[in-house]
PDB file of N, CA, C and O in Angstrom:
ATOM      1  N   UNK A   1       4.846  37.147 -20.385  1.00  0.00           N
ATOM      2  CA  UNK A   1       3.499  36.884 -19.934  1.00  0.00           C
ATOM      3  C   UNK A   1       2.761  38.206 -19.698  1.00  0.00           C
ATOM      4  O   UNK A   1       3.394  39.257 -19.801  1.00  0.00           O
ATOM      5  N   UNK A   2       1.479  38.215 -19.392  1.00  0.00           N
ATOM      6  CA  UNK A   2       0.820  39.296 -18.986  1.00  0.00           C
ATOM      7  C   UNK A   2       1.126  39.918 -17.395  1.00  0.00           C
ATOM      8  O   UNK A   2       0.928  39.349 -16.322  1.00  0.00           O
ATOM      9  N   UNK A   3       1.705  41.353 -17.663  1.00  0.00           N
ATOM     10  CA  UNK A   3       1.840  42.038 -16.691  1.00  0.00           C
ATOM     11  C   UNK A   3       0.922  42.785 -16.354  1.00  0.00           C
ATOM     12  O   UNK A   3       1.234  43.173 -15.228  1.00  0.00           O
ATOM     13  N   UNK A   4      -0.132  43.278 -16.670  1.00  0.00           N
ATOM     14  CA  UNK A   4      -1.290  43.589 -16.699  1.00  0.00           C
ATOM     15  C   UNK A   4      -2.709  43.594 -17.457  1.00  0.00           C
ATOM     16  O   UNK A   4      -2.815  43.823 -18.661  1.00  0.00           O
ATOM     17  N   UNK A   5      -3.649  43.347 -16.707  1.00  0.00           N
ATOM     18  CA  UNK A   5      -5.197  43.147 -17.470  1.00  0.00           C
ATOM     19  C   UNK A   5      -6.271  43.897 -16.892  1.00  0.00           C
ATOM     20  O   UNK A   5      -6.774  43.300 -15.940  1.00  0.00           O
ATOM     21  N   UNK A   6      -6.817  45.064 -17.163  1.00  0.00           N
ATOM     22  CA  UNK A   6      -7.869  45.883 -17.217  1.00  0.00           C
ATOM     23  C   UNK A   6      -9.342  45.227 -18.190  1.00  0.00           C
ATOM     24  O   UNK A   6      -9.201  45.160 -19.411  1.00  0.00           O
ATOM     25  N   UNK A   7     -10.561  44.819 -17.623  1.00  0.00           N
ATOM     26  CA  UNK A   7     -11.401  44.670 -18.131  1.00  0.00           C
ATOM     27  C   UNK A   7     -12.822  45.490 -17.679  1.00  0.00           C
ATOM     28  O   UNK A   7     -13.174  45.659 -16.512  1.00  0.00           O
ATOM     29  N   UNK A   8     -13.388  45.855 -18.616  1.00  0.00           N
ATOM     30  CA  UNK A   8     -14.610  46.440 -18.410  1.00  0.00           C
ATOM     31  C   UNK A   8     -15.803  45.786 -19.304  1.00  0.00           C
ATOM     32  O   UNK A   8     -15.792  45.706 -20.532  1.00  0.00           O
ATOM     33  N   UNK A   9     -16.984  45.271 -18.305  1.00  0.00           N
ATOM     34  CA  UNK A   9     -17.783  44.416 -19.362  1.00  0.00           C
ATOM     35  C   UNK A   9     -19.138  45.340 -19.385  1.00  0.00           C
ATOM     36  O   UNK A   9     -19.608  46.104 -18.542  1.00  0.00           O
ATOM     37  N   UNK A  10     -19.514  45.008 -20.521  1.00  0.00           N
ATOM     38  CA  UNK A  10     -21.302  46.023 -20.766  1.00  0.00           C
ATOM     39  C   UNK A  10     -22.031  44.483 -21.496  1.00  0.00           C
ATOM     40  O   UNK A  10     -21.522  43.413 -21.830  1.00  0.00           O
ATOM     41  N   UNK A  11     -23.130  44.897 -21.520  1.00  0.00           N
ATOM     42  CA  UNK A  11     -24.364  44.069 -22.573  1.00  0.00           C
ATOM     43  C   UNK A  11     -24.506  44.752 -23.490  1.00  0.00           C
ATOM     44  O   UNK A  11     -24.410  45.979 -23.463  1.00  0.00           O
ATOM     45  N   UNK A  12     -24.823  43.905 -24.700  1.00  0.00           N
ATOM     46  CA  UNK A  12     -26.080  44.435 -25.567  1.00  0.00           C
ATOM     47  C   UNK A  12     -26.503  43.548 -26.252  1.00  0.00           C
ATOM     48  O   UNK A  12     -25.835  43.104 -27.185  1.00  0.00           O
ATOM     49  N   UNK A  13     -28.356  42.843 -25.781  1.00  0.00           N
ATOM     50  CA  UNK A  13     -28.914  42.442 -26.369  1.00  0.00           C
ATOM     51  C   UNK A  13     -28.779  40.941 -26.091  1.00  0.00           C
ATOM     52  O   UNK A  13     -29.538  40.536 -25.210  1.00  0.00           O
ATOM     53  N   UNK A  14     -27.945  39.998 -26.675  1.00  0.00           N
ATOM     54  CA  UNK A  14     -27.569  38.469 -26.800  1.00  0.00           C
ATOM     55  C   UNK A  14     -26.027  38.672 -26.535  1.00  0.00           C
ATOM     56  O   UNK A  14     -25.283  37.691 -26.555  1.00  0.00           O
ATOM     57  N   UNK A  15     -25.517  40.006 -26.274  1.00  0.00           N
ATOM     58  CA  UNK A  15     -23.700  39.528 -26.781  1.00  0.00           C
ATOM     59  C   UNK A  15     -23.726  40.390 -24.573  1.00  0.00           C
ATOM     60  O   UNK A  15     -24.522  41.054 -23.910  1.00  0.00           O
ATOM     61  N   UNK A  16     -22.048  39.633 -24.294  1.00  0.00           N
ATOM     62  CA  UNK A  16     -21.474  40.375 -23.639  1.00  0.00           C
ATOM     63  C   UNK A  16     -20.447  41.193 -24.362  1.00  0.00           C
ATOM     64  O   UNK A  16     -20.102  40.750 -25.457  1.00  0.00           O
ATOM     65  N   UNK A  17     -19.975  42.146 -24.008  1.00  0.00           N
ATOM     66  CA  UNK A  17     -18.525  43.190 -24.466  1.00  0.00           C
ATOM     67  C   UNK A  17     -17.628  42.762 -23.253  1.00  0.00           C
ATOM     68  O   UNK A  17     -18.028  42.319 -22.176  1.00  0.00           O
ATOM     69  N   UNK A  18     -16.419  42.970 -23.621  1.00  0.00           N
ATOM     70  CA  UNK A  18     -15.490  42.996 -22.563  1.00  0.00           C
ATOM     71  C   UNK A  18     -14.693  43.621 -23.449  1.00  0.00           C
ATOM     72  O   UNK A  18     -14.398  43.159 -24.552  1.00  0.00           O
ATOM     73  N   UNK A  19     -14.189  45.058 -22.843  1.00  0.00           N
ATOM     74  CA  UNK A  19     -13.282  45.941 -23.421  1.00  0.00           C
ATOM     75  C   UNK A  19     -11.723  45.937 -22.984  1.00  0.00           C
ATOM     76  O   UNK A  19     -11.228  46.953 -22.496  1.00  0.00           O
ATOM     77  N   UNK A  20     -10.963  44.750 -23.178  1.00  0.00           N
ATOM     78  CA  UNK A  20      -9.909  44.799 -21.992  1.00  0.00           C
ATOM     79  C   UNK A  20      -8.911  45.426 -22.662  1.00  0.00           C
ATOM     80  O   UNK A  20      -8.902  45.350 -23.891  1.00  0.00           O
ATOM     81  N   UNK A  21      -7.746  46.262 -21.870  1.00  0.00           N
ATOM     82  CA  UNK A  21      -6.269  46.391 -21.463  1.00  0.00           C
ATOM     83  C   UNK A  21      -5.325  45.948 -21.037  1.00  0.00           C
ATOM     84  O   UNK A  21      -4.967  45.976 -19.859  1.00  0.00           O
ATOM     85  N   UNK A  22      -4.622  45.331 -22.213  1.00  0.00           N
ATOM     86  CA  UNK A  22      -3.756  44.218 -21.551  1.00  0.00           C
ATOM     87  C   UNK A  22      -2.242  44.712 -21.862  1.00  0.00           C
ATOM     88  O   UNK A  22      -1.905  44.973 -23.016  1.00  0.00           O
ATOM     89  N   UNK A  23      -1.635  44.790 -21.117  1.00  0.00           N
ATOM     90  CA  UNK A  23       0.355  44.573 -21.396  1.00  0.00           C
ATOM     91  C   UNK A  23       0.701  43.659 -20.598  1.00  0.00           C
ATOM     92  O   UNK A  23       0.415  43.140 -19.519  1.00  0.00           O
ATOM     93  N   UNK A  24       1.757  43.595 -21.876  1.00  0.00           N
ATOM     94  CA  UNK A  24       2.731  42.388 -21.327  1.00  0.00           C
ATOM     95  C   UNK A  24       3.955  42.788 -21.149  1.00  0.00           C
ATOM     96  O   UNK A  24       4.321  43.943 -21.361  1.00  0.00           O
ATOM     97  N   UNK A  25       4.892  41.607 -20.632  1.00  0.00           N
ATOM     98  CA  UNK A  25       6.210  42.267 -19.919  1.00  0.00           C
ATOM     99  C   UNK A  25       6.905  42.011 -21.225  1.00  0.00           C
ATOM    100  O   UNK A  25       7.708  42.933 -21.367  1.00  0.00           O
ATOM    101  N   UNK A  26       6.954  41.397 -21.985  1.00  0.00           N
ATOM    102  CA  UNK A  26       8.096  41.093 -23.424  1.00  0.00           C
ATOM    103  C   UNK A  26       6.789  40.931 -24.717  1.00  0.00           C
ATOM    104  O   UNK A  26       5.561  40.845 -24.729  1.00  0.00           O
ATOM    105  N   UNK A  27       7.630  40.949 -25.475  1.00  0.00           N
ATOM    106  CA  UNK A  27       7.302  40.812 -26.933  1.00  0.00           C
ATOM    107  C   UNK A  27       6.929  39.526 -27.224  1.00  0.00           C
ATOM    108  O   UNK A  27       7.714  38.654 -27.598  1.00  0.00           O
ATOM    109  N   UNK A  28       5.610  39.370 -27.043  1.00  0.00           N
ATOM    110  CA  UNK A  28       4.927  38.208 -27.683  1.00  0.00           C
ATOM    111  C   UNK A  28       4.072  37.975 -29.004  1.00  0.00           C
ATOM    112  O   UNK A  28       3.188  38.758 -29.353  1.00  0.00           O
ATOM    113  N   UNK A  29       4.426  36.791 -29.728  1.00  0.00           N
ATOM    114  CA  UNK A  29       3.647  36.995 -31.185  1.00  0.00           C
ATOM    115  C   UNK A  29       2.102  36.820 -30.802  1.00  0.00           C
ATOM    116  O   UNK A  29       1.727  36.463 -29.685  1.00  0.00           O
ATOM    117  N   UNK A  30       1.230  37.126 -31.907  1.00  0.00           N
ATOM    118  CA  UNK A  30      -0.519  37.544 -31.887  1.00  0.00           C
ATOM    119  C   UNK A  30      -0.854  36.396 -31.600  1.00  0.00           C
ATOM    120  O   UNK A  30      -1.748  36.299 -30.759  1.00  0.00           O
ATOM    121  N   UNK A  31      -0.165  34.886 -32.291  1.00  0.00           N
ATOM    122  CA  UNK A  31      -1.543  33.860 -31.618  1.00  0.00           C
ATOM    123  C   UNK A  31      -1.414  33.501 -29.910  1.00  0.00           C
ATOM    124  O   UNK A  31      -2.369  33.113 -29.237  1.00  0.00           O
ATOM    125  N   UNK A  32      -0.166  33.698 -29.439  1.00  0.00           N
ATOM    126  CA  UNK A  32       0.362  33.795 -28.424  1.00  0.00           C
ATOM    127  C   UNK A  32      -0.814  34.835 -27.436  1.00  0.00           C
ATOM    128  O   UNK A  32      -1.793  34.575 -26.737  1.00  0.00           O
ATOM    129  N   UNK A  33      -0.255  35.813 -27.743  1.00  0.00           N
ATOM    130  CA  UNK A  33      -1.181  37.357 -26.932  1.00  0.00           C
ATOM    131  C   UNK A  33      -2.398  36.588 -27.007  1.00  0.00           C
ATOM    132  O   UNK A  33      -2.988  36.509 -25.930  1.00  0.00           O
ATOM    133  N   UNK A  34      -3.007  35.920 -28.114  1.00  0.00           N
ATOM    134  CA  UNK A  34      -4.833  36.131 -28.072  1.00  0.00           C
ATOM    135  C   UNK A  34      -4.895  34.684 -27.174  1.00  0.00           C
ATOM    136  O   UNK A  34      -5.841  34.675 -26.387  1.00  0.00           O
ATOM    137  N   UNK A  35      -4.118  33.564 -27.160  1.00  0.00           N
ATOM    138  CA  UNK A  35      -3.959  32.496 -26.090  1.00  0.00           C
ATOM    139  C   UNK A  35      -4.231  32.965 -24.701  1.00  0.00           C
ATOM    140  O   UNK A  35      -4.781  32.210 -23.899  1.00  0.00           O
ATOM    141  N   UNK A  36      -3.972  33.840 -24.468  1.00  0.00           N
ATOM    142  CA  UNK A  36      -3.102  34.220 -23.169  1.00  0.00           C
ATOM    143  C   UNK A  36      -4.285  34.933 -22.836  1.00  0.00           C
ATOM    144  O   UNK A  36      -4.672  34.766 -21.680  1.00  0.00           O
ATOM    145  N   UNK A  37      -5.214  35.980 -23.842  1.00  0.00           N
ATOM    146  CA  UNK A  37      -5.986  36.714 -23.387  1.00  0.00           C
ATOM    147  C   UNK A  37      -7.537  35.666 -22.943  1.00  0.00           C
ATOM    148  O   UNK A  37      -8.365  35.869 -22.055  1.00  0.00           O
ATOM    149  N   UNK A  38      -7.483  34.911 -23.633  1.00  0.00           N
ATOM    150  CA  UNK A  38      -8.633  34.060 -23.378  1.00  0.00           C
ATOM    151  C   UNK A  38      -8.357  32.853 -22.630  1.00  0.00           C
ATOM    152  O   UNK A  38      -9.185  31.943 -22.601  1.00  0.00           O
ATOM    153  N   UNK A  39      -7.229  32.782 -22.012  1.00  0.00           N
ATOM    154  CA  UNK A  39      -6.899  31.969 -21.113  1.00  0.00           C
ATOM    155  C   UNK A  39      -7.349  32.556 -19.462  1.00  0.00           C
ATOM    156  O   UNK A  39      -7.733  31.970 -18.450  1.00  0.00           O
ATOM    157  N   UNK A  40      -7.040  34.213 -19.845  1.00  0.00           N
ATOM    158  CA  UNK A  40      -7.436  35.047 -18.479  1.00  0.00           C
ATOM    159  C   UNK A  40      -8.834  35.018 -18.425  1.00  0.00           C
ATOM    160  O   UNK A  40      -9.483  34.709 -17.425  1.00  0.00           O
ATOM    161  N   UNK A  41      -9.240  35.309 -19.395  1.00  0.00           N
ATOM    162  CA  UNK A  41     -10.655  35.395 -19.631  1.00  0.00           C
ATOM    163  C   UNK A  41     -11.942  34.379 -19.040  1.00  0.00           C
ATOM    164  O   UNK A  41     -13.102  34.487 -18.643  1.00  0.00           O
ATOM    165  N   UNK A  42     -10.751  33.185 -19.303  1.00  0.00           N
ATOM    166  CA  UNK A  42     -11.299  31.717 -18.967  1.00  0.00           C
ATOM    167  C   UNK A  42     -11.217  31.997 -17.698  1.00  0.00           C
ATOM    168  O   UNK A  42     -12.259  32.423 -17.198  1.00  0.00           O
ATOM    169  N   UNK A  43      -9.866  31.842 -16.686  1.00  0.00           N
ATOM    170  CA  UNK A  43      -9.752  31.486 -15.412  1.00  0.00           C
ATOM    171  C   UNK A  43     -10.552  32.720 -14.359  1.00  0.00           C
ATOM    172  O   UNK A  43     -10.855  32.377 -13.216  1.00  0.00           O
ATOM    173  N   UNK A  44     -10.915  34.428 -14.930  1.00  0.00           N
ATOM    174  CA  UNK A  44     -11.142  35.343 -13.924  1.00  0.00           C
ATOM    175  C   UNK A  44     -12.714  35.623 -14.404  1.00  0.00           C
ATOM    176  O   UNK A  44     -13.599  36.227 -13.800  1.00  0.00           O
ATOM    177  N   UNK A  45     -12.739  35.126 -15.393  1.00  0.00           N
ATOM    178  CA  UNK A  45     -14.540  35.414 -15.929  1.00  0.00           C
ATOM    179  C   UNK A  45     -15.295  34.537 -16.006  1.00  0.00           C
ATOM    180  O   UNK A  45     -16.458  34.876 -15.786  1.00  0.00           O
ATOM    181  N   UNK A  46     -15.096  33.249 -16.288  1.00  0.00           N
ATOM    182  CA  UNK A  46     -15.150  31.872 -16.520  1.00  0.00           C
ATOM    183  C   UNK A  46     -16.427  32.084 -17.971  1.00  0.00           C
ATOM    184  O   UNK A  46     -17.631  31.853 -18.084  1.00  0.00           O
ATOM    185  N   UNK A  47     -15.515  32.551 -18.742  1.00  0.00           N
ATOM    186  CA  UNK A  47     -15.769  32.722 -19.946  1.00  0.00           C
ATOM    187  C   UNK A  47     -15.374  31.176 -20.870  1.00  0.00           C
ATOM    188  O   UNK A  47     -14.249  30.714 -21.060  1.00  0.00           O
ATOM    189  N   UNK A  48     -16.248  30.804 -21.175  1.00  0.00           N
ATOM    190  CA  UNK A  48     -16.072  29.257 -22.312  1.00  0.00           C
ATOM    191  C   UNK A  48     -15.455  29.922 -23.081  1.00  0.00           C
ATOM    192  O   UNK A  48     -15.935  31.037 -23.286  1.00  0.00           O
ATOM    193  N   UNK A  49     -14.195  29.571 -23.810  1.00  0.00           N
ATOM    194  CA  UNK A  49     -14.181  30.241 -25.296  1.00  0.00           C
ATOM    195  C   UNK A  49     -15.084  29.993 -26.287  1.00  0.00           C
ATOM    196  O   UNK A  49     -15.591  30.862 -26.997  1.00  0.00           O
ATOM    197  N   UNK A  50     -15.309  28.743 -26.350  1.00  0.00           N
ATOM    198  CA  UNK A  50     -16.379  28.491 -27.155  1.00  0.00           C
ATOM    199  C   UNK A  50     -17.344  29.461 -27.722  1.00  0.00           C
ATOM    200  O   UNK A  50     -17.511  29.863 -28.873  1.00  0.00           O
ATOM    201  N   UNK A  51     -17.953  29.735 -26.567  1.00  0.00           N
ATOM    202  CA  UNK A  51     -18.649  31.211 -26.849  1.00  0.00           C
ATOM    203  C   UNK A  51     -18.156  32.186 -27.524  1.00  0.00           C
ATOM    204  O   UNK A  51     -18.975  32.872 -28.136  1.00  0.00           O
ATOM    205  N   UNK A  52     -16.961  32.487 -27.608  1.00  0.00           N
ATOM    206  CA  UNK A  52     -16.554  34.146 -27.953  1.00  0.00           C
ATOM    207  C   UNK A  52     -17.121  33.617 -29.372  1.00  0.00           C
ATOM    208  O   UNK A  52     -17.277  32.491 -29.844  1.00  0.00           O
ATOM    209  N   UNK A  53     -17.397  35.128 -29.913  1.00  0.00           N
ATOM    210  CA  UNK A  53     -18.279  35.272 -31.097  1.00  0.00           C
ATOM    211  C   UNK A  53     -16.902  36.075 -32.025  1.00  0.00           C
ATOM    212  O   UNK A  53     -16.763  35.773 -33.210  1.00  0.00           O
ATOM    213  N   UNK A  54     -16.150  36.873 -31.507  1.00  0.00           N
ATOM    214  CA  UNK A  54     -15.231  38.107 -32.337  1.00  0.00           C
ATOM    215  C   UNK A  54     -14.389  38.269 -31.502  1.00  0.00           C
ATOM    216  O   UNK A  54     -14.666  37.816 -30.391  1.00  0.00           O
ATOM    217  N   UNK A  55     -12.959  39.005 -31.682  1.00  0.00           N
ATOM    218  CA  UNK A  55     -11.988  39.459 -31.006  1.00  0.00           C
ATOM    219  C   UNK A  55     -11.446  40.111 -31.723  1.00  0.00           C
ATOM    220  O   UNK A  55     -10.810  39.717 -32.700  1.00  0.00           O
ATOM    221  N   UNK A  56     -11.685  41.898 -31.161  1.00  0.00           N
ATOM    222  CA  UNK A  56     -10.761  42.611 -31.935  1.00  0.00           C
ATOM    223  C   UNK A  56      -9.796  43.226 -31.554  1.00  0.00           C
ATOM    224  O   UNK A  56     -10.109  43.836 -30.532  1.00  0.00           O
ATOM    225  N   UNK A  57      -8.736  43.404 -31.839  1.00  0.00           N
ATOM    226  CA  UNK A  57      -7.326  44.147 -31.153  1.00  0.00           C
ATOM    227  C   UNK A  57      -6.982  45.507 -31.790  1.00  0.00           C
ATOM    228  O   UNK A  57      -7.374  45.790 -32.922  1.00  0.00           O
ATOM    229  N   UNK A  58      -6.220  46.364 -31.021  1.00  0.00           N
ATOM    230  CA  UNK A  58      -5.436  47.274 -31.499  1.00  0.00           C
ATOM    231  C   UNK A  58      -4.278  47.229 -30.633  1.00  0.00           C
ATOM    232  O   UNK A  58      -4.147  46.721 -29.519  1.00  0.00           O
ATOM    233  N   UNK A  59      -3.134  48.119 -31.665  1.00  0.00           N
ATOM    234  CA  UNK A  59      -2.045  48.207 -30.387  1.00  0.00           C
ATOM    235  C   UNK A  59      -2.402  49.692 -29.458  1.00  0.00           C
ATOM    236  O   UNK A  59      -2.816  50.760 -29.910  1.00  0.00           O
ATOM    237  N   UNK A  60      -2.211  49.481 -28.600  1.00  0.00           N
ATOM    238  CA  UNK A  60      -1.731  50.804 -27.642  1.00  0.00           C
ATOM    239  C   UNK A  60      -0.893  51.698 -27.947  1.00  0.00           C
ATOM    240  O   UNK A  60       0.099  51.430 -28.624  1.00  0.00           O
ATOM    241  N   UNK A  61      -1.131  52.795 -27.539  1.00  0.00           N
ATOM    242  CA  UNK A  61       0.043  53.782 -27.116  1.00  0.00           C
ATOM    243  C   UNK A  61       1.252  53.645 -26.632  1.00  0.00           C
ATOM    244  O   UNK A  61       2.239  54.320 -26.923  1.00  0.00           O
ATOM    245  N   UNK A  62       1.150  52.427 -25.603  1.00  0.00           N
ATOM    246  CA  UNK A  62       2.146  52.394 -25.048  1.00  0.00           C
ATOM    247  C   UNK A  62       2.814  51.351 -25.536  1.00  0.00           C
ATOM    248  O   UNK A  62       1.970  50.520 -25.871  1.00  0.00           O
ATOM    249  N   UNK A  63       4.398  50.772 -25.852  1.00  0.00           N
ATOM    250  CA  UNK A  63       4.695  49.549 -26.199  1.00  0.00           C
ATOM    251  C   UNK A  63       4.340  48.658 -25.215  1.00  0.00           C
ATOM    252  O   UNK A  63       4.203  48.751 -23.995  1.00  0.00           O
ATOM    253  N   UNK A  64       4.167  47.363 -26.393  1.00  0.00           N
ATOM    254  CA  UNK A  64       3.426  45.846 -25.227  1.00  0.00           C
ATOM    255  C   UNK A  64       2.035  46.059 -25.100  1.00  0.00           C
ATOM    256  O   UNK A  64       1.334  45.149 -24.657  1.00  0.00           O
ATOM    257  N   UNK A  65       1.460  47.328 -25.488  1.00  0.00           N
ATOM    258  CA  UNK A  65      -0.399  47.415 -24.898  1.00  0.00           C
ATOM    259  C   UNK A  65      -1.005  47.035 -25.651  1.00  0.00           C
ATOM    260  O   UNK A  65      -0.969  47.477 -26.800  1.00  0.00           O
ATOM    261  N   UNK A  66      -1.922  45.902 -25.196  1.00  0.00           N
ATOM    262  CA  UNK A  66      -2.804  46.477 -26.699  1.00  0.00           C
ATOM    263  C   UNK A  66      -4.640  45.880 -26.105  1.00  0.00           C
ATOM    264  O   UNK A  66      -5.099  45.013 -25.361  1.00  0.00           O
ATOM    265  N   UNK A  67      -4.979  46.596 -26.682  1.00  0.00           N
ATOM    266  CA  UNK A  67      -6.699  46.588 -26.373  1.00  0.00           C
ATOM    267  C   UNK A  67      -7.357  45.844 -27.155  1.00  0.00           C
ATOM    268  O   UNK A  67      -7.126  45.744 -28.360  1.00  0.00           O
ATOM    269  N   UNK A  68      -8.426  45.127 -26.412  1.00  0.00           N
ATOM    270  CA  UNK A  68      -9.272  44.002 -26.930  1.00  0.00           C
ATOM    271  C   UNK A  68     -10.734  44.125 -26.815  1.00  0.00           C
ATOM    272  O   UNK A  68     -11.164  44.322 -25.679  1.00  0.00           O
ATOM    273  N   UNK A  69     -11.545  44.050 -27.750  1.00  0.00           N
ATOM    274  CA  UNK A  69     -12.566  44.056 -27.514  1.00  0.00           C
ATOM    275  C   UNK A  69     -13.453  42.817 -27.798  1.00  0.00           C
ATOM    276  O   UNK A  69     -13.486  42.454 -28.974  1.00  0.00           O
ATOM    277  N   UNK A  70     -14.156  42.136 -26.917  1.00  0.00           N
ATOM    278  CA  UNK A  70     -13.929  40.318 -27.282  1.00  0.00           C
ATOM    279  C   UNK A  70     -15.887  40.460 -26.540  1.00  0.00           C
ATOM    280  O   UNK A  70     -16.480  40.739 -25.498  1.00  0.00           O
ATOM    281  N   UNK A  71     -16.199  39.964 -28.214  1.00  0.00           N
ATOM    282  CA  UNK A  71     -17.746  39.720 -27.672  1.00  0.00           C
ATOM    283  C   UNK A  71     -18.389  38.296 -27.555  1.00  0.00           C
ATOM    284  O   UNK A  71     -18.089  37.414 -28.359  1.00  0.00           O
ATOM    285  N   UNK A  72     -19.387  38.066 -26.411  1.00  0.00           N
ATOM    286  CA  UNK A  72     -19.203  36.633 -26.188  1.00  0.00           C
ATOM    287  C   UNK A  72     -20.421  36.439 -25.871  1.00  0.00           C
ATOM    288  O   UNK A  72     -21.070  37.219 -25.174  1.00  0.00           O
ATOM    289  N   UNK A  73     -21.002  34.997 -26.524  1.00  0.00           N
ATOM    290  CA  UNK A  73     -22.656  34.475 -26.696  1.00  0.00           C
ATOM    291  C   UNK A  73     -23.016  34.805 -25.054  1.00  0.00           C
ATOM    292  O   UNK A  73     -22.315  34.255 -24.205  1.00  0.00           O
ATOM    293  N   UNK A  74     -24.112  35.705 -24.631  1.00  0.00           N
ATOM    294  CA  UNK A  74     -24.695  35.575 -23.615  1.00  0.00           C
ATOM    295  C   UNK A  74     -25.416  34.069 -23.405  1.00  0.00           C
ATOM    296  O   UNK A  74     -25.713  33.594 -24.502  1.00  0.00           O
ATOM    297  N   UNK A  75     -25.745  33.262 -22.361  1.00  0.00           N
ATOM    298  CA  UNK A  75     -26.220  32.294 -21.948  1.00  0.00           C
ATOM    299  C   UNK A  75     -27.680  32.569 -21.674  1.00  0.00           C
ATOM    300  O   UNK A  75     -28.402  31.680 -21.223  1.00  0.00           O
TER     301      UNK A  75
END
């Protein structure tokens, strides 16, 4: 599961950004990780998924990290 989540949100225009940092404690596959990330997303932002427009990932530096950048229909 997620052992940690770092988010930082900005505007621009019609979209929100949310730039998050996420690790996890074990090795989880991608549809898994992106479940999990918009599940947090849901319960600490109360982000609809519906909304999200894009989600992009990279891995981290560190093993288990990996960064998200997830833009979502402003209301």
């Amino acid at each position: 599961m997620i052992k940690s989540f770092d988010c930082v949100k900005s505007q621009k225009d019609t979209v929100l950004i949310y730039d998050l940092k996420v690790k996890f404690d074990s090795y989880i596959d991608k549809d898994k990780r992106l479940n999990l990330v918009k599940t947090e997303l849901e319960k600490n932002y109360q982000i609809d998924p519906a909304k999200i427009i894009s989600i992009e990932t990279w891995v981290g530096k560190r093993p288990r990290t990996h960064l998200y950048k997830v833009k979502v229909k402003k209301e």
